[in-house]
C-alpha positions, 0 to 999 in steps of 0.5 A: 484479479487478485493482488497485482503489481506493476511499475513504474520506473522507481516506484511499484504499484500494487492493487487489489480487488480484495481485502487487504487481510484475512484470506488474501493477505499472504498474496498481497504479501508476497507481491509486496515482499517481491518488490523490495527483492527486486530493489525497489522500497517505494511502493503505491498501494492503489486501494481503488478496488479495495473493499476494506482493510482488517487489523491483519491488514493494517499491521502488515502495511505498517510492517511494510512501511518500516521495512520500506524506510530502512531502505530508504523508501516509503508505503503511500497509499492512493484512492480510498474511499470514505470508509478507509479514509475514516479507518486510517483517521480513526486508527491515527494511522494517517500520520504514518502514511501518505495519502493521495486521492490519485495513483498519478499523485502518488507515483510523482511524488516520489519525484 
């Protein structure tokens, strides 16, 4: 498995096995460029499986965030281990987006 996507109800989950970056990041994108096609600007990355996140990474979450919040969605992300968990402290960008410890968590509080 690489990148996939799945839903529920109003919310998209998308989960990957591989980084969020280099080499698997044009997958990812397209997974996350095709939920916001198909209407739906809320979107869970479920980064249970995610070995770690490179600047290309990041800065393509944060672009996503932005085109999320203009159609009145948002990026929220569930699961991550110690070590993203200190990247996105370390990077300040734990204030851009919520962050949740399960995928149940995460998909409700969409409401």
């Amino acid at each position: 498995m690489t990148t996939k996507m799945s839903r529920y109800s109003s919310v998209a989950v998308l989960s990957s096995n591989e980084e969020i970056g280099g080499e698997a990041l044009p997958t990812f994108s397209e997974k996350a460029d095709t939920c916001i096609q198909d209407g739906c600007p809320n979107i869970v990355v479920d980064c249970e499986s995610v070995p770690s996140v490179d600047s290309a990474g990041l800065e393509f979450l944060l672009d996503l965030q932005d085109r999320c919040e203009e159609l009145l969605g948002a990026v929220k992300l569930c699961n991550l281990d110690d070590t993203l968990k200190t990247v996105f402290r370390i990077t300040r960008l734990k204030r851009r987006f919520e962050i949740f410890d399960d995928l149940d968590s995460a998909v409700s509080s969409f409401g």
